[in-house]
C-alpha positions in Angstrom: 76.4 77.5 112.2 77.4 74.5 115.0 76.9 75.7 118.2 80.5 74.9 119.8 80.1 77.4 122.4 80.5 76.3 126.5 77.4 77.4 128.1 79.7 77.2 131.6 80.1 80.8 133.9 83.0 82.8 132.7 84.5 86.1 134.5 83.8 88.9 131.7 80.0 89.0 130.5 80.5 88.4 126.8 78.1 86.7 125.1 78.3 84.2 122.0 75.8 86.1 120.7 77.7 89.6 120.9 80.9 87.3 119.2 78.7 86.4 116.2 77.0 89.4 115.5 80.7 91.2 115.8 81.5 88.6 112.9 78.8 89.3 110.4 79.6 93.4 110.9 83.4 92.9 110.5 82.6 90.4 107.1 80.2 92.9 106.0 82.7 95.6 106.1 85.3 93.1 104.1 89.2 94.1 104.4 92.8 92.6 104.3 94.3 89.8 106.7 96.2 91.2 109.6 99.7 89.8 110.5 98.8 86.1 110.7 98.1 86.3 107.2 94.4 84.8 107.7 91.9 86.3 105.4 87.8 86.5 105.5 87.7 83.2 102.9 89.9 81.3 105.1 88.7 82.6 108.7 85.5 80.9 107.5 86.6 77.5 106.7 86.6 76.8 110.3 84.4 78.9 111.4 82.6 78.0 114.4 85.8 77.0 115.8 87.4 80.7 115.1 84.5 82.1 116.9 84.5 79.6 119.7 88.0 80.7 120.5 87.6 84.8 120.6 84.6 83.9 122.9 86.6 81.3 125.2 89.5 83.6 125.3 87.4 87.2 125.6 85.1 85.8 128.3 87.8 84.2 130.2 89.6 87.5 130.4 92.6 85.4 128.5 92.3 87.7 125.3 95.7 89.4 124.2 95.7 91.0 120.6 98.4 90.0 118.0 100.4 92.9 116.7 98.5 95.2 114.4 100.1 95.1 110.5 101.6 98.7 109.2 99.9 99.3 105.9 101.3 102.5 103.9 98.8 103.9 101.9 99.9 107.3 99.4 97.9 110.5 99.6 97.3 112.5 96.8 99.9 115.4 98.1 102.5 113.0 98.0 103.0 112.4 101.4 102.0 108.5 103.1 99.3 107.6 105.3 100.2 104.7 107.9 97.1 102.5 108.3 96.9 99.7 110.9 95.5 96.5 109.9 94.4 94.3 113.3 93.5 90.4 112.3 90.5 89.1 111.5 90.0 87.8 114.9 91.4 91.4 117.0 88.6 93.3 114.7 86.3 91.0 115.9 87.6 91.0 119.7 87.2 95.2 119.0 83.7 94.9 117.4 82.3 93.1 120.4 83.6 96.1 122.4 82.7 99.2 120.2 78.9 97.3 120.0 78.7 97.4 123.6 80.3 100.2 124.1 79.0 102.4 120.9 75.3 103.5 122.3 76.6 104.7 125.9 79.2 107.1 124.2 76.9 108.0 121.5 75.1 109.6 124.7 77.5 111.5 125.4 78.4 112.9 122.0 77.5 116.5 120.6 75.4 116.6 117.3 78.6 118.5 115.8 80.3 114.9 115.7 79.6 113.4 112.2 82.7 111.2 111.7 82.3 107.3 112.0 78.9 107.7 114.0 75.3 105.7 113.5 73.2 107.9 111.7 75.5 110.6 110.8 77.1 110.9 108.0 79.7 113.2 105.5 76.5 114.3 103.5 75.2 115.9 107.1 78.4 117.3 107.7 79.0 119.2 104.8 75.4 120.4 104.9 76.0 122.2 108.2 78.7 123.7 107.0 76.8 125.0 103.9 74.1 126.6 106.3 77.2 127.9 108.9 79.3 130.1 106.0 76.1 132.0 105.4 75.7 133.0 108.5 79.6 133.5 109.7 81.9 135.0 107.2 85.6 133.5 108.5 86.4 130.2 109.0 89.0 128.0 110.3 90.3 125.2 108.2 92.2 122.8 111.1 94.2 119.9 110.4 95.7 118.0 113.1 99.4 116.9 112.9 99.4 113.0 112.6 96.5 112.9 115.1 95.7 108.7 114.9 99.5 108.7 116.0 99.2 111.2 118.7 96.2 110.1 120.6 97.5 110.2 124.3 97.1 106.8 125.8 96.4 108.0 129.9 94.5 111.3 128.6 92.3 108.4 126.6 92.0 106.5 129.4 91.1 109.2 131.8 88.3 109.7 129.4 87.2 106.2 129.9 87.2 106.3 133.1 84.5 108.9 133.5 82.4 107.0 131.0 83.4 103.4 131.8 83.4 101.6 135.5 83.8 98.0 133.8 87.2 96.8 134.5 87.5 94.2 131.6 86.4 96.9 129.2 89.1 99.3 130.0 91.2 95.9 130.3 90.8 95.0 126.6 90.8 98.7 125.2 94.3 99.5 127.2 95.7 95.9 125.3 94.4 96.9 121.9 95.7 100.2 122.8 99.9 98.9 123.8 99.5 96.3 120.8 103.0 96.2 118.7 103.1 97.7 115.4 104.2 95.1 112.9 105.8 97.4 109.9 108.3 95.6 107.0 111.5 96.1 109.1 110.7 95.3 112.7 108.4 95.4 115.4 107.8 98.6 116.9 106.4 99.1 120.6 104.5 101.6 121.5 105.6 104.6 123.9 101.9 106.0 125.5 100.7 107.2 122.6 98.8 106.2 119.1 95.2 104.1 118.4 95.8 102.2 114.6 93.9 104.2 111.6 92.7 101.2 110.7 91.5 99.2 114.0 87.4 98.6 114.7 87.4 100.5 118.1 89.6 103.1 116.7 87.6 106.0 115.3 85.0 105.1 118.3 88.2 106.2 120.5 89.1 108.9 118.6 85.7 110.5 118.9 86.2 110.0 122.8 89.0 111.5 122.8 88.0 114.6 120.7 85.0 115.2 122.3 86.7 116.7 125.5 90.0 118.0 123.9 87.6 119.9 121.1 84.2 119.5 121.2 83.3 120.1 125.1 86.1 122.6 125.5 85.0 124.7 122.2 81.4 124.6 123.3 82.3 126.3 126.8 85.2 128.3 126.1 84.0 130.1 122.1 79.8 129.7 122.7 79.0 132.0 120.4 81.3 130.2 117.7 79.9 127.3 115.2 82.1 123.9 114.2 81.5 121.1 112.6 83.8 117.7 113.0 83.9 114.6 110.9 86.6 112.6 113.0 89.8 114.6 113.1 88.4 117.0 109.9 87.8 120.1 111.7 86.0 123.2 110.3 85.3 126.3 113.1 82.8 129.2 112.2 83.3 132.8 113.3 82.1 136.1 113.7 85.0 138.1 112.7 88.5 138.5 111.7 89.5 138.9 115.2 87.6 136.4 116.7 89.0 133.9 114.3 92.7 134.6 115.1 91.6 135.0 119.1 89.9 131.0 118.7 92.7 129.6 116.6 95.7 130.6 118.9 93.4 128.6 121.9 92.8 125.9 120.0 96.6 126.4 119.2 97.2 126.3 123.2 94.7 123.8 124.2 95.9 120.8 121.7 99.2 121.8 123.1 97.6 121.5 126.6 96.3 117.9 125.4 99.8 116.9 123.6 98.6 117.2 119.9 99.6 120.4 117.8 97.8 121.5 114.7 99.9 121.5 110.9 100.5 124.4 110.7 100.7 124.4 106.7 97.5 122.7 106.3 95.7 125.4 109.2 94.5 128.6 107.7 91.6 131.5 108.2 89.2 131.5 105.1 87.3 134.6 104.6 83.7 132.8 103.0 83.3 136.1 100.5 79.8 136.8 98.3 77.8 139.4 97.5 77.3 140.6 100.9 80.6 140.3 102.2 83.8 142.1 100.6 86.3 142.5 103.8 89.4 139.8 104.1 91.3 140.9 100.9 94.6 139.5 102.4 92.6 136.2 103.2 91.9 132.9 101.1 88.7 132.7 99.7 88.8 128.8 99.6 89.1 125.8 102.2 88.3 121.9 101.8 86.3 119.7 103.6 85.5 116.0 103.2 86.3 116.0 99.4 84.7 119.4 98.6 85.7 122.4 98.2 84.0 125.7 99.6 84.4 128.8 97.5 82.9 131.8 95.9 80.4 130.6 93.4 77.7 132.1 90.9 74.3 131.0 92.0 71.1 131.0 90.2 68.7 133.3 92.0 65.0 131.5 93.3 63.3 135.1 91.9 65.0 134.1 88.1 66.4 137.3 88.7 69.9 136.4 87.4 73.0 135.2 89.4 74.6 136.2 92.7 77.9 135.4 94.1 77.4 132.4 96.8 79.6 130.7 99.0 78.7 127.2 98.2 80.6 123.9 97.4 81.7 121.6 94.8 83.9 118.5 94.4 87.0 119.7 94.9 90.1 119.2 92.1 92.0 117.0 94.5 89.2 114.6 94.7 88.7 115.1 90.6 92.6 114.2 90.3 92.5 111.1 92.1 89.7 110.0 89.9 91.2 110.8 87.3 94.5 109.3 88.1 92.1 106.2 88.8 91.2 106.0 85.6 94.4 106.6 84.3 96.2 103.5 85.9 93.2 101.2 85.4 94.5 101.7 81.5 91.3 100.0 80.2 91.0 101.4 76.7 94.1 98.9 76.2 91.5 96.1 76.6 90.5 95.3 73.2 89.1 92.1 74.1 86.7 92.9 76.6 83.2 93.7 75.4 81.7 97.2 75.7 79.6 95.4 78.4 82.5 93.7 79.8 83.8 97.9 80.5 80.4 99.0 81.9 80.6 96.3 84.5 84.3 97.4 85.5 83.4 100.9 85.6 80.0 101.3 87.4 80.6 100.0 90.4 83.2 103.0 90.9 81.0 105.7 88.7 78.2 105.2 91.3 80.1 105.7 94.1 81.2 108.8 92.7 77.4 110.0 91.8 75.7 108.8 95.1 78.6 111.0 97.1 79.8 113.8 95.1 76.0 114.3 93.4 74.0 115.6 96.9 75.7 118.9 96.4 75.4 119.2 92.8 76.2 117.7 89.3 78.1 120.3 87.4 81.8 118.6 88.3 80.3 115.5 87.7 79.5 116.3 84.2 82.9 117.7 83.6 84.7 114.5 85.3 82.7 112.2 83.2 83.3 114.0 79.8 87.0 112.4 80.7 85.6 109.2 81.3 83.6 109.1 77.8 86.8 110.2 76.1 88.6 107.4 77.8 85.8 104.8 76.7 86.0 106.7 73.1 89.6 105.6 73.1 88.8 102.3 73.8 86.3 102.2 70.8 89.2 103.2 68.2 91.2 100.5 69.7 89.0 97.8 69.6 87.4 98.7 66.4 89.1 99.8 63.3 86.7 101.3 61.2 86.2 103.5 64.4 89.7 105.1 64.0 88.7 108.7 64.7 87.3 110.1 68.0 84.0 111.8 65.9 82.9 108.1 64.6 83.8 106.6 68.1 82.0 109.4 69.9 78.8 109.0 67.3 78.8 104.9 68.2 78.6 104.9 71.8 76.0 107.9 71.1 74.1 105.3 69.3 75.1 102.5 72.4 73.5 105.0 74.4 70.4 105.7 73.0 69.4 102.2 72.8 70.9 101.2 75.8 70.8 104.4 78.0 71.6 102.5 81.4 74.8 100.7 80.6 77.5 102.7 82.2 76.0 104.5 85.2 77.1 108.0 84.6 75.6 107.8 81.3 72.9 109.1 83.6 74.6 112.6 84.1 77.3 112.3 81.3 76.2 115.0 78.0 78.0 112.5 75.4 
């Protein structure tokens, strides 16, 4: 890269080596142009002059964001999700900050946190919550009502306050923070309140912000509760049925407090029933978390002394219906001209994705899921081939595809065909 950065003094302390490494972490992480319409591929045809400018401009304290681009994105209940898509140049401006920012916070954090954190991950998550139902038999499945939206602007900076002294810092965050929504109709200014779901700094933010409206607050007011948080996913452990109902209606009172309120058709009390437990008849036996779903479940015993009744997890049928649905639209058993090969390569990418996240807590969903995906790529054998017209002789060729070729699609792997 030419080195077209001023070596002169400049007023905020930002590097032009803190600019380029912000660049190669928001490339790596790919994504959509913002509002100027400038894409990755196009940033990077000029791109030592791109970067010289977020420097010039982020050093001289002359940085202001362009508005952030309203993305709706469906969810699988039929509602929408409104994501916010800065520019290629704002995520970098944000990814300077969070790097800077990211290990003094990460400080501060408790190990409960698991969302959008170095280090942590959804696999941990769900794993602490596998060890917390056996030990507390009611749980609280929270959801927080359009929380991205919600996030106070001054209760957000009060929190940075205690954590950050450097004015340009808070300077930059509290722009990023008032940016303009772009959406299809208008722009939209906003009043106090909202981060993008979507932005660099955002989930860092959000984390901030959780930590003393939740995590701090739950630790000090419920310490002999258990919870586990992966960004605004929430799951609290407790004792008993009346210490469930007694933490619920504070959290209730202290998102309230903090000008958030929970959904109150998404928040329920789960009673985690197995062979030990047979209280909370009037109680579901069921809640989701990160993609999974936690339920009563037969278990193999480690004394091969049969089966018990666990509370464990297992992909939940939301997450199997989007996949499914996936498949569905992708339609590929209409491509009769592709090559078998020509499929895997479209398929695998996606298949281990599924394996590498759903398969750390077991594979029996996976081989149901991928029975539908061999029947798909059956269908797209009787298409292609016409002497394969029936699913038994298209079923008994990829069998043979299989055997001499065992590593072609990636869930062949776990897939019984």
């Amino acid at each position: 890269m030419t080195d077209l950065f001023e070596t002169k003094s400049k007023p905020v302390p930002i590097t032009k080596d803190m600019v380029r490494e912000a660049y190669r972490k928001v490339k790596a992480n790919k994504g959509s142009a913002g509002v100027d319409e400038i894409s990755l591929k196009a940033f990077d045809e000029d791109l030592s002059k791109n970067l010289y400018k977020i420097w010039n401009r982020m050093a001289s304290g002359s940085y202001f964001p362009m508005p952030v681009k309203e993305v709706i994105i469906p969810k699988s209940n039929g509602g929408k999700r409104k994501l916010g898509i800065p520019s290629i140049s704002d995520r970098i401006a944000q990814e300077v900050v969070k790097t800077y920012l990211e290990p003094r916070l990460e400080a501060v954090f408790l190990p409960q946190s698991y969302g959008y954190r170095p280090n942590k991950s959804a696999h941990q998550a769900l794993e602490e919550v596998r060890t917390n139902v056996r030990h507390y038999a009611w749980v609280i499945d929270m959801d927080i009502k359009s929380f991205f939206d919600e996030v106070n602007h001054e209760l957000l900076m009060k929190a940075i306050d205690k954590h950050v002294p450097e004015k340009w810092v808070k300077m930059y965050i509290k722009r990023w923070l008032e940016a303009p929504v772009q959406t299809e109709e208008r722009l939209v200014q906003k009043q106090g309140k909202g981060t993008p779901q979507g932005g660099v700094i955002s989930p860092l933010l959000a984390n901030l912000f959780l930590h003393y409206v939740l995590d701090k607050w739950i630790e000090q007011t419920f310490p002999t509760v258990k919870f586990v948080r992966y960004a605004d996913d929430i799951v609290v452990h407790c004792k008993s049925e009346n210490q469930s109902h007694y933490v619920l209606e504070g959290i209730r009172c202290r998102l309230k407090e903090c000008q958030l309120q929970l959904s109150e058709e998404k928040t329920k009390i789960t009673y985690c029933k197995d062979y030990r437990r047979n209280e909370g008849q009037d109680y579901p036996k069921s809640f989701d978390f990160l993609g999974h779903t936690f339920k009563p479940m037969s278990k193999k015993s480690n004394r091969d002394t049969g089966v018990f009744l666990g509370f464990d997890c297992q992909m939940s049928m939301k997450s199997r219906s989007r996949i499914l649905a996936t498949w569905r639209q992708m339609d590929f058993h209409r491509e009769s001209t592709k090559t078998l090969q020509a499929i895997a390569e479209m398929l695998n990418t996606q298949t281990r994705g599924i394996i590498n996240y759903f398969g750390k807590m077991g594979i029996r969903m996976l081989e149901i899921l991928f029975r539908h995906l061999d029947y798909r790529i059956a269908k797209w054998v009787k298409t292609k081939f016409k002497r394969l017209r029936s699913y038994q002789k298209a079923f008994d060729w990829l069998r043979d595809i299989k055997s001499s070729y065992p590593n072609m699609f990636v869930h062949w792997s776990i897939s019984k065909i």
